[in-house]
C-alpha positions as CSV (number, residue, x, y, z in Angstrom):
1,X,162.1,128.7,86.8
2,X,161.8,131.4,89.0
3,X,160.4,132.1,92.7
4,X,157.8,134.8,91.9
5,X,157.7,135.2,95.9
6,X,160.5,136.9,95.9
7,X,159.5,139.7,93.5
8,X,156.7,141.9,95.3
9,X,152.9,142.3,93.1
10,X,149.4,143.5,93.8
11,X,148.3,140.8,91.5
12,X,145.2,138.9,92.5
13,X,145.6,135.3,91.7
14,X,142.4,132.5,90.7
15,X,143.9,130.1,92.5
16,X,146.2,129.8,94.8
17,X,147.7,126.0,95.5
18,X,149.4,125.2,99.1
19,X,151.8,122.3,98.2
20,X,154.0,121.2,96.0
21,X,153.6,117.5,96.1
22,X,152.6,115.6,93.6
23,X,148.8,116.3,94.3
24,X,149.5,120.5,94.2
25,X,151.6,120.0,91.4
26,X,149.2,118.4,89.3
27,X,146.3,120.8,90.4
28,X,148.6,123.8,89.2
29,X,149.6,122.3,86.5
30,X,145.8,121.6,85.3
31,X,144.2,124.7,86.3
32,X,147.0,126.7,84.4
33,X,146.8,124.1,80.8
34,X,143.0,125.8,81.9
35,X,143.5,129.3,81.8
36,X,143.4,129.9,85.3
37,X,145.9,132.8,87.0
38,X,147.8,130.1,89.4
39,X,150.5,130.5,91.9
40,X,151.7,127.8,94.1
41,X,153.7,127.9,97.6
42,X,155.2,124.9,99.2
43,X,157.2,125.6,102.5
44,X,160.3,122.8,101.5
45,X,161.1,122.0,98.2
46,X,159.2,120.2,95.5
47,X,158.2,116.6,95.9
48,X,160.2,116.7,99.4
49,X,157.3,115.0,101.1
50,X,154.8,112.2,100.7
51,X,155.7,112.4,96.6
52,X,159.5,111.6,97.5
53,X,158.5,108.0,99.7
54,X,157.1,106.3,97.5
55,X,158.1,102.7,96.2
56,X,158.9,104.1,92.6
57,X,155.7,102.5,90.7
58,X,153.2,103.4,88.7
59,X,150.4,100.9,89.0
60,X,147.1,100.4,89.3
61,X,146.9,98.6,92.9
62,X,145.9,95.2,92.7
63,X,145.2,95.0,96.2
64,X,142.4,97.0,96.1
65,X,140.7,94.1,94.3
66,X,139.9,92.4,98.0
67,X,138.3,95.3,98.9
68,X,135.9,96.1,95.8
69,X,137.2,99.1,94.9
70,X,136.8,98.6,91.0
71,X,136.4,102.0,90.5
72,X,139.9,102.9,92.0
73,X,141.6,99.7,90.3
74,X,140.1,101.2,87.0
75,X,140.8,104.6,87.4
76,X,144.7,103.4,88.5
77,X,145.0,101.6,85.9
78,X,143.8,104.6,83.2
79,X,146.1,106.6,84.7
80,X,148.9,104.2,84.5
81,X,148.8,104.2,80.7
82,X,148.1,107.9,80.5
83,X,151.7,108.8,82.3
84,X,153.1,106.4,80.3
85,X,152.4,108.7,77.2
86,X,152.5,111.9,79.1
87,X,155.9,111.1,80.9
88,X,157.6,108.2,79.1
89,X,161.5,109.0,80.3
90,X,159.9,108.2,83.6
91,X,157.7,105.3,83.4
92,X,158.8,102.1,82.4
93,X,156.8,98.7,82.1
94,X,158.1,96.5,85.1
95,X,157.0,92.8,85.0
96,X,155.5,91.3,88.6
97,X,156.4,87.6,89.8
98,X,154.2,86.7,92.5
99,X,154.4,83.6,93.9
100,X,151.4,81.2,94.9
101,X,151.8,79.1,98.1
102,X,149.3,75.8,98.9
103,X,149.2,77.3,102.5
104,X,148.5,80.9,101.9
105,X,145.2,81.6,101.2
106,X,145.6,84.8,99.6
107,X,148.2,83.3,97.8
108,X,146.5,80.3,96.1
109,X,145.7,80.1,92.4
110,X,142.1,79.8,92.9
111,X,142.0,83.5,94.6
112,X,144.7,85.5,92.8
113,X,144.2,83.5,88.7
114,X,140.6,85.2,88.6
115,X,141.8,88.7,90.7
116,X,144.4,88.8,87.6
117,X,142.2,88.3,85.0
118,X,139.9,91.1,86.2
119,X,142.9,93.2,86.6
120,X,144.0,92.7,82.9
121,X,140.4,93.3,82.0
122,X,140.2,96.4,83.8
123,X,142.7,97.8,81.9
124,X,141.9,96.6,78.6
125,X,143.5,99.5,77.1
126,X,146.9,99.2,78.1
127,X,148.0,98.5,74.8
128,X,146.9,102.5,73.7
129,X,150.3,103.8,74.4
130,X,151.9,106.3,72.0
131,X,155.3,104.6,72.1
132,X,154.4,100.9,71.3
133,X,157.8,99.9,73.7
134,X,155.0,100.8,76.3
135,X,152.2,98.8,75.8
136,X,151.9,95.7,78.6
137,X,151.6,91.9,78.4
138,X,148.5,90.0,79.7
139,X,149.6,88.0,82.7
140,X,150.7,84.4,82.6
141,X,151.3,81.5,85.1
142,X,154.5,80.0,85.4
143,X,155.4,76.4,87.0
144,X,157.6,76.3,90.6
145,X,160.7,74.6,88.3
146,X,160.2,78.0,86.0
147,X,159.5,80.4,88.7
148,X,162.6,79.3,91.2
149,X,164.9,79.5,87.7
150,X,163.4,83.3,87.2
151,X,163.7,84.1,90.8
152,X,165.8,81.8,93.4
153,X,165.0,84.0,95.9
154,X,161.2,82.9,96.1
155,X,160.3,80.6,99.0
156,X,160.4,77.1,97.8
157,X,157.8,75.7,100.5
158,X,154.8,74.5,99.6
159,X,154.9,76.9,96.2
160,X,153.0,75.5,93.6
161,X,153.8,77.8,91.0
162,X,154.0,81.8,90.1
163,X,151.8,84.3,88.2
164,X,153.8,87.1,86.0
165,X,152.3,90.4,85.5
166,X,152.4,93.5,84.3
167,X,152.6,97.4,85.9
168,X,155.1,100.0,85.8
169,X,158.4,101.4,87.2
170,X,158.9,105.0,88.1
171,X,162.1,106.0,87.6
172,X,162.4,109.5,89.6
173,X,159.4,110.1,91.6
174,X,161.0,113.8,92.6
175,X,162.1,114.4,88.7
176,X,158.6,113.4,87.7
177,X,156.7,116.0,90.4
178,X,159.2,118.4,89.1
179,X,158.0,117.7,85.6
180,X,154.5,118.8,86.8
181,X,155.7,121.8,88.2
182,X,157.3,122.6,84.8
183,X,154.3,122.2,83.2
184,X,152.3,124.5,85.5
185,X,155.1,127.1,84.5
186,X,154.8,126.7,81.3
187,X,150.7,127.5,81.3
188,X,151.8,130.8,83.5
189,X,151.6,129.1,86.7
190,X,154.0,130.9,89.4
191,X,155.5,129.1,91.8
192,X,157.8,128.8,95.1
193,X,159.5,126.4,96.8
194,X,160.4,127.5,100.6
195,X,157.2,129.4,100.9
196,X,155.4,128.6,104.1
197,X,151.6,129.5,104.4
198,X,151.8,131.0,108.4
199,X,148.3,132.7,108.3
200,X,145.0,133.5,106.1
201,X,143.3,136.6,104.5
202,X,140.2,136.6,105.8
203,X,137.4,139.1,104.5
204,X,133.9,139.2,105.9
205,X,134.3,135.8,107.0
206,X,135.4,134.5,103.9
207,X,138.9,133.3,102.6
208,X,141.0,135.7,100.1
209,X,144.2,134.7,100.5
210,X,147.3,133.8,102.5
211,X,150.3,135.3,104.6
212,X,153.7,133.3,103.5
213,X,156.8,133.4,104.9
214,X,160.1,133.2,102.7
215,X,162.1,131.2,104.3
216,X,165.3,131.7,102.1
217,X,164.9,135.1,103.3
218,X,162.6,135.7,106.0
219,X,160.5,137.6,104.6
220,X,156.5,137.5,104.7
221,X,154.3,138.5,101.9
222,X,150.6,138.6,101.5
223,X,149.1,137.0,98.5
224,X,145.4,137.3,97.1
225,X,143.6,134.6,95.4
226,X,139.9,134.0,95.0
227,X,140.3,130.5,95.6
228,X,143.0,128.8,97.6
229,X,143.5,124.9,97.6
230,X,144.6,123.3,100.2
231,X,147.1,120.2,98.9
232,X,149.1,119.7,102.7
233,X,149.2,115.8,102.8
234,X,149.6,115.1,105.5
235,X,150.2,118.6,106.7
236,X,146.5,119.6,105.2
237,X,144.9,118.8,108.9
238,X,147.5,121.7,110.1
239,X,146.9,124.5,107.3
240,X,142.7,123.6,107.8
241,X,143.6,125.1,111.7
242,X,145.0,127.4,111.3
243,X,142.7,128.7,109.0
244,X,140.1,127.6,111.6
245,X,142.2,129.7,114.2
246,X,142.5,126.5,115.8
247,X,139.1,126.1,117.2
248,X,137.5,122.5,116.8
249,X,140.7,121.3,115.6
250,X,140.7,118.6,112.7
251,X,142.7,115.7,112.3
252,X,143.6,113.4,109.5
253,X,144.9,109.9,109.9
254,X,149.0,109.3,108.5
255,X,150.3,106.3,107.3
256,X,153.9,105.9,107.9
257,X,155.8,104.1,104.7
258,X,159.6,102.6,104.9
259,X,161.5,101.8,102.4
260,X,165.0,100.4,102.3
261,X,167.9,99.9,99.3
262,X,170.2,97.2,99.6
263,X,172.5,95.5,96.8
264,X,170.9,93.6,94.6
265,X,169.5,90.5,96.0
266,X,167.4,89.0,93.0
267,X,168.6,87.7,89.5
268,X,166.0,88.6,86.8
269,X,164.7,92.5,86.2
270,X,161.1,91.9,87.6
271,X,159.7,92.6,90.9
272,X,159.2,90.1,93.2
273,X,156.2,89.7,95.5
274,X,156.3,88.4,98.7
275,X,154.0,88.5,101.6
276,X,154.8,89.5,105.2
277,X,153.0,87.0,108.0
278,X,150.7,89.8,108.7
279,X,149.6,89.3,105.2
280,X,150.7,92.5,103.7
281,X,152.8,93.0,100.7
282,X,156.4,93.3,100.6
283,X,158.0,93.9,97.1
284,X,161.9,93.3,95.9
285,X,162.3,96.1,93.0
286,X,164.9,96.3,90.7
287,X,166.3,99.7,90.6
288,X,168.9,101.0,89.2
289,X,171.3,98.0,89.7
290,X,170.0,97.4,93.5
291,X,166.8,96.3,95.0
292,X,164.4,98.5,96.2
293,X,162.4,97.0,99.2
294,X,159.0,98.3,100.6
295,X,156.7,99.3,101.9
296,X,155.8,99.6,105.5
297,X,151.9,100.7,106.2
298,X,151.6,101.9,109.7
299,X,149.8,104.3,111.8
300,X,151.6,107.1,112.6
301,X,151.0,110.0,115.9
302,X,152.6,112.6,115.8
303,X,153.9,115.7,114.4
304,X,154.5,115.3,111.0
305,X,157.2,117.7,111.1
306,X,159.3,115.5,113.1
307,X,158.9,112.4,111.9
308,X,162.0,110.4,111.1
309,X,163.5,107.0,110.1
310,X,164.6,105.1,113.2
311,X,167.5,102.0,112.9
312,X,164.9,100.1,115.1
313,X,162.3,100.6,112.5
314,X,164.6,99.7,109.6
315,X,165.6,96.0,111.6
316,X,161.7,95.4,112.4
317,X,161.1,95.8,108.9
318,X,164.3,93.5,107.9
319,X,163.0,90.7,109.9
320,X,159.3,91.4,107.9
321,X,161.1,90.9,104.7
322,X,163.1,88.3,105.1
323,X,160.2,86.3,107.1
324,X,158.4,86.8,104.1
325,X,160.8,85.3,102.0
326,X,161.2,82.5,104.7
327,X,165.1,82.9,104.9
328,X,166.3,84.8,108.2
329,X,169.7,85.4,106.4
330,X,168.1,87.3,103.2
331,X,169.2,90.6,104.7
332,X,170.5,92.2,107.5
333,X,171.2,95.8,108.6
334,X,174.8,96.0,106.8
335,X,173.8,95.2,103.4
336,X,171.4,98.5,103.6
337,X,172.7,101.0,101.7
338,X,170.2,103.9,102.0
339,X,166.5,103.7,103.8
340,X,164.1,106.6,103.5
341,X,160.0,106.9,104.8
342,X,157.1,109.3,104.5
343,X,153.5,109.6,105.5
344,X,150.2,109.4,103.8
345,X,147.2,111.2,104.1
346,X,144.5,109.0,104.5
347,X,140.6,109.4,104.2
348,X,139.2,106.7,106.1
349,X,139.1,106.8,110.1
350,X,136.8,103.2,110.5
351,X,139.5,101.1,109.4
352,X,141.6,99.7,112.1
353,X,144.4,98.3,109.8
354,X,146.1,101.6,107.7
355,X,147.0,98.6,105.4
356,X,143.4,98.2,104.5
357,X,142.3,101.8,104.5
358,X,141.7,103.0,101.0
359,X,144.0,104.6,98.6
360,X,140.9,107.1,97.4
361,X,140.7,110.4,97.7
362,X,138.3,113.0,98.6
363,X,137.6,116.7,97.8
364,X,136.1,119.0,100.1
365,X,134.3,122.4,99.3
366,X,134.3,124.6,102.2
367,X,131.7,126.8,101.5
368,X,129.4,124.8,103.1
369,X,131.2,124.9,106.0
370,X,133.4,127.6,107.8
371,X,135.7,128.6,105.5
372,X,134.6,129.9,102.2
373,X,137.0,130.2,99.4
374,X,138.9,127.1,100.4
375,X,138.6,123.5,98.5
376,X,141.1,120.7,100.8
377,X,142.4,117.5,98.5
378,X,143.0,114.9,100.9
379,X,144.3,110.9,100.6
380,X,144.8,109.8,97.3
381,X,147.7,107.6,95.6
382,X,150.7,108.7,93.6
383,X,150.0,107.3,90.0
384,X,146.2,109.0,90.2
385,X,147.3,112.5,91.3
386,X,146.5,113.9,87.5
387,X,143.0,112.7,87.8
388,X,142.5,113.7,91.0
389,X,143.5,117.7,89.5
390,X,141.2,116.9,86.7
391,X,138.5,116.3,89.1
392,X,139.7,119.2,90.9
393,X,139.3,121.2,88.4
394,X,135.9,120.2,87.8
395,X,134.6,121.5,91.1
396,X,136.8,124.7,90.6
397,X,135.1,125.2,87.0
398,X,131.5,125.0,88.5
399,X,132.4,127.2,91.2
400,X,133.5,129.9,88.8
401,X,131.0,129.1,86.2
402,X,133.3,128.6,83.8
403,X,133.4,125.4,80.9
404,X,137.2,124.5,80.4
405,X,137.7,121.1,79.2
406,X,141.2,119.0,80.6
407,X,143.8,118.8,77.9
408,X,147.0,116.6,80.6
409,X,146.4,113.6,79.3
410,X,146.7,114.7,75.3
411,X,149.9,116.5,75.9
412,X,153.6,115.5,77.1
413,X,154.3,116.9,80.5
414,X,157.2,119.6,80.2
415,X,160.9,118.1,79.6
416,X,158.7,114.5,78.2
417,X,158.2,115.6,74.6
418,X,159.2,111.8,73.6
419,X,157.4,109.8,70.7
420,X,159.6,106.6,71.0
421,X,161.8,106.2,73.9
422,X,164.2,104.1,72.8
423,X,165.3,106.2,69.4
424,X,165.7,109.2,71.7
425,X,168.4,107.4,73.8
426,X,170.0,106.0,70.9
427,X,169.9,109.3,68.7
428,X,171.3,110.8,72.3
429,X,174.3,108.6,72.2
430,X,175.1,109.8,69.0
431,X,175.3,113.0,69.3
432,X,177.0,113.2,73.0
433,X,179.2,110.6,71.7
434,X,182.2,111.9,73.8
435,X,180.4,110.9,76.7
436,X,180.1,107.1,78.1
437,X,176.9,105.1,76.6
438,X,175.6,104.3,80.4
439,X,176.2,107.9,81.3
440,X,173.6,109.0,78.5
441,X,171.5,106.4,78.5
442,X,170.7,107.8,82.5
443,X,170.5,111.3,81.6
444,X,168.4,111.3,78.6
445,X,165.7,109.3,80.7
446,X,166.4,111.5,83.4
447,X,165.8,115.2,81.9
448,X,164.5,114.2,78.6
449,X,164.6,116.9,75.8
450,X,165.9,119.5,78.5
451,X,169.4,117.0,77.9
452,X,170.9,119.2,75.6
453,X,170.5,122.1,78.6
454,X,172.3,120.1,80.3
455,X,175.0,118.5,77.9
456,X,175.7,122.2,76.8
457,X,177.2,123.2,80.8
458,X,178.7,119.6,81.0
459,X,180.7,120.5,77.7
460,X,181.8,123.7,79.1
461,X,184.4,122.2,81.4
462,X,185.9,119.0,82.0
463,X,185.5,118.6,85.2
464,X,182.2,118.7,85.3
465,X,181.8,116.0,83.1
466,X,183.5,114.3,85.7
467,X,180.9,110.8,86.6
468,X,179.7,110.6,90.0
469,X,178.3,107.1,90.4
470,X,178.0,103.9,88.8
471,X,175.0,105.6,86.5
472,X,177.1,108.1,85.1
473,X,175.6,111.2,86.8
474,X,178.0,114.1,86.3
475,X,178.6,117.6,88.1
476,X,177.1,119.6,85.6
477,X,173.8,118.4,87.2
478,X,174.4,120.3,90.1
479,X,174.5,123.8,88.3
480,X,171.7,123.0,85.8
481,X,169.3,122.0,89.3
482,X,170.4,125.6,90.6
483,X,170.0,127.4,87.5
484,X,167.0,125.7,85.7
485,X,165.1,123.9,88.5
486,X,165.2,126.3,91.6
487,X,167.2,123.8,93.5
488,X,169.0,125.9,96.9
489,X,170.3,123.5,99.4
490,X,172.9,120.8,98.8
491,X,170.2,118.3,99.4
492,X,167.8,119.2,96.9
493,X,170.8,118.4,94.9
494,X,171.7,115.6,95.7
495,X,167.7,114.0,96.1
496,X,165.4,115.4,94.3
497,X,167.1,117.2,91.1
498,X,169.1,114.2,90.7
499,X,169.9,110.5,91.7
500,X,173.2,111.3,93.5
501,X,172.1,110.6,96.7
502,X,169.5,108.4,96.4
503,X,171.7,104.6,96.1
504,X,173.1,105.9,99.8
505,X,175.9,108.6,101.3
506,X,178.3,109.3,97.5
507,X,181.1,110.1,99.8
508,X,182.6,113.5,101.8
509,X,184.6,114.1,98.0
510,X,181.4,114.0,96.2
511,X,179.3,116.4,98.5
512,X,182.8,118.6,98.7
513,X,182.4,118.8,95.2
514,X,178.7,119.8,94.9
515,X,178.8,121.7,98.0
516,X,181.6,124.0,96.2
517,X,179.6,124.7,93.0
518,X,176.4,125.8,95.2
519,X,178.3,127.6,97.2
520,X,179.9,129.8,94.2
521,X,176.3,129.9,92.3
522,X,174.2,130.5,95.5
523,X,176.6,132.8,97.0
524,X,177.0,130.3,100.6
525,X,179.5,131.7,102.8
526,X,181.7,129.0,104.3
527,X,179.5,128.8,107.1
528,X,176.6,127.8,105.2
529,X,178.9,125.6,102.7
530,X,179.8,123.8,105.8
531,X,176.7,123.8,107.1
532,X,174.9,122.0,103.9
533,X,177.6,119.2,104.0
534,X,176.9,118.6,107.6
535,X,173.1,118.6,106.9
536,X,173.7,115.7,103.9
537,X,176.5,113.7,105.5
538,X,173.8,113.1,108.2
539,X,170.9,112.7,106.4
540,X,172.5,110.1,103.7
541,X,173.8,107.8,106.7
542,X,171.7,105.0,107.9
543,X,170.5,106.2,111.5
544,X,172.5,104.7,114.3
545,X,169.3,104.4,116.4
């Protein structure tokens, strides 16, 4: 891939996407598999926002059963089983244990036994998956003798027994965005990481494009497009202002999400569900050999630009978990390993609780207001974003009177072209046979058929063969991100083209060793080489306040 910004063109685009989340992603990706001309800006990198806090699943929100939203849980769950055939090195079936407590309400068999069965019947067709190592088990109900030997960690008072069920594991939330983006490419989508939209076209009254900024180097260029679509986050309030020229300014509500990533505190390879005394969920996740603990659901003022993950934060939301699990030793501050947060767009603005507001998402056609030729995406959840394009797209088509029909969920996303999972892996094995099992195993989930891409630089030197971490991830990774994936700091290295840094800080040898191939294949000076290790030693620490 390519950033087409940095190669000057008269060409007038259909559309033109701002953001490079999930939710632009998928909107690229579907009006390019459409036929539309697309080009896409997002001012970081890909998936560096909203799309990069997430709590790694893929599931259809059982919570939304308490508030009605039927039509949500269904879509969710649709969606669910259509990345699980679209992206299947990513998505993983991931079994729940939930426990049920005489003296929770909203943990009682009476209230969650009938909120399970309609969520298994609601998604009656999870057993369509292409690669039958997909399809999900109906839930079951397990005793408290068989639920404490599954899971000691579950809170013994009072329990009466547990309920198992069924969603799904992301593996790489960035790696999965970037998979999107791919996909766009491959349709003829251009696109550009480190673009930022600073201004609008505006032509008798009416939107034609936008002014961006290259911020790799600092450059603006003007781009035309007959549509744009706004896909900020929570940045879309910002862009709809400045296209306003700030008068009547517009603001969206944020939802600040924490997670934290400790060692491994549970024994089986299910989630576990617990319940903070406020009454909102807190879920111990098995990944990749540690748990994965979240989420927070807050309100969050402020400029989005600046928000950050605080130590006090990280210790309010210890005490959460390990209230919830009813054992005020569970966890504490040292045995966090890495902690990372984002916010989330929200719709709603009647809901005093963020919790509570909805997961749904709304599109909005400006020509009926002020700013014609612009359509804003707003709210939405992770594991619907390809729905929410194809309903994108649906508004785009009548707005251009065109009749395209969505092909996304018939076809493997870019780098997924998988039938069956687990012979891919195994025929992988084989043929990098050199290489450790575990090391594989990682990778061939990780880029799926772009491996070979990759195996081919890791054979061409030793060193960078050389593993990394306890998965097996390998230098080479580093110069396929900048050579394939438009990767151009150390941390879009080190987060979002790869797990490096995503179990915690690697160590000063590690970055040293990443930092020098950038620095060789991105031309860094030893300013900038510097610079970039700085940046990453300090953003892989746990904050000290």
């Amino acid at each position: 891939m390519n950033r087409f910004i940095e190669h000057p063109s008269s060409k007038t685009y259909d559309i033109i996407v701002i953001g490079g989340g999930i939710s632009g992603a998928a909107v690229a990706y579907e009006a390019a598999s459409q036929g539309y001309c697309v080009a896409l800006v997002e001012k970081g990198d890909f998936g560096a926002g909203t799309s990069s806090a997430t709590s790694k699943l893929i599931h259809g929100g059982l919570r939304y059963l308490a508030n009605f939203e039927y039509g949500l849980v269904r879509e969710s769950l649709r969606e669910r089983r259509t990345l699980e055939n679209i992206a299947p090195n990513f998505v993983y079936p991931l079994a729940f244990l939930v426990p049920l407590y005489s003296h929770i309400k909203m943990r009682s068999k009476l209230i969650l036994e009938p909120g399970m069965i309609i969520y298994d019947l609601l998604s009656y067709d999870k057993g369509f998956t292409w690669d039958k190592s997909k399809r999900l088990p109906w839930h079951r109900l397990l005793s408290s003798k068989k639920a404490i030997e599954m899971e000691p960690v579950v809170r013994m008072d009072t329990l009466t027994g547990a309920i198992v069920f069924y969603d799904c594991a992301d593996l790489n939330p960035e790696r999965l965005t970037l998979a999107f983006i791919k996909s766009a490419v491959r349709h003829g989508a251009e696109v550009a990481n480190y673009a930022k939209v600073e201004d609008f076209v505006r032509d008798d009254k009416r939107i034609n494009g936008v002014v961006v900024r290259d911020l790799l180097n600092n450059n603006t260029r003007t781009l035309r497009g007959k549509l744009i679509i706004n896909c900020g986050g929570p940045w879309a309030d910002i862009l709809l202002n400045i296209a306003r020229g700030n008068e009547a300014p517009q603001h969206i509500r944020r939802s600040e999400g924490i997670h934290i990533i400790t060692k491994k505190i549970t024994n089986a390879n299910a989630a576990v569900g617990g319940l903070t005394p406020t009454g909102r969920p807190c879920n111990l996740i098995p990944w990749r050999g540690h748990t994965l603990i979240g989420t927070t659901d807050r309100e969050y003022i402020g400029d989005p630009d600046t928000y950050c993950v605080t130590r006090e934060k990280i210790e309010e939301y210890i005490a959460e978990v390990n209230a919830s699990f009813g054992d005020p030793n569970l966890l504490h501050y040292s045995d966090v390993i890495y902690a990372y947060g984002g916010l989330r767009p929200l719709v709603e603005d009647q809901t005093r609780d963020v919790y509570k507001t909805s997961r749904k998402y709304e599109i909005f056609d400006h020509d009926e207001y002020v700013l014609a030729g612009m359509l804003t995406v707003e709210g939405g959840k992770y594991t619907t974003s390809r729905n929410l394009a194809e309903n994108v797209l649906k508004t785009v088509n009548k707005k251009f009177g065109r009749r395209s029909k969505s092909v996304t969920a018939q076809q493997h996303l870019a780098g997924c072209e998988i039938r069956e999972m687990d012979m891919f892996v195994k025929q992988a094995k084989v043929t990098y046979s050199e290489f450790p099992e575990h090391t594989i195993d990682y990778l061939a989930r990780m880029y799926g058929t772009d491996l070979s891409k990759l195996m081919q630089i890791a054979r061409q030197e030793k060193r960078y063969a050389t593993p990394l971490n306890g998965d097996g991830e390998i230098l080479a990774q580093a110069l396929y991100a900048i050579r394939e994936e438009m990767a151009y700091t150390l941390m879009d290295i080190l987060i979002r083209r790869t797990g490096i840094g995503t179990l915690g800080h690697p160590g000063l040898t590690v970055l040293a060793s990443l930092a020098e191939i950038a620095a060789r294949e991105l031309k860094w000076n030893t300013t900038r080489t510097a610079s970039e290790i700085a940046i990453a030693d300090k953003a892989l620490k746990l904050p000290d306040k």
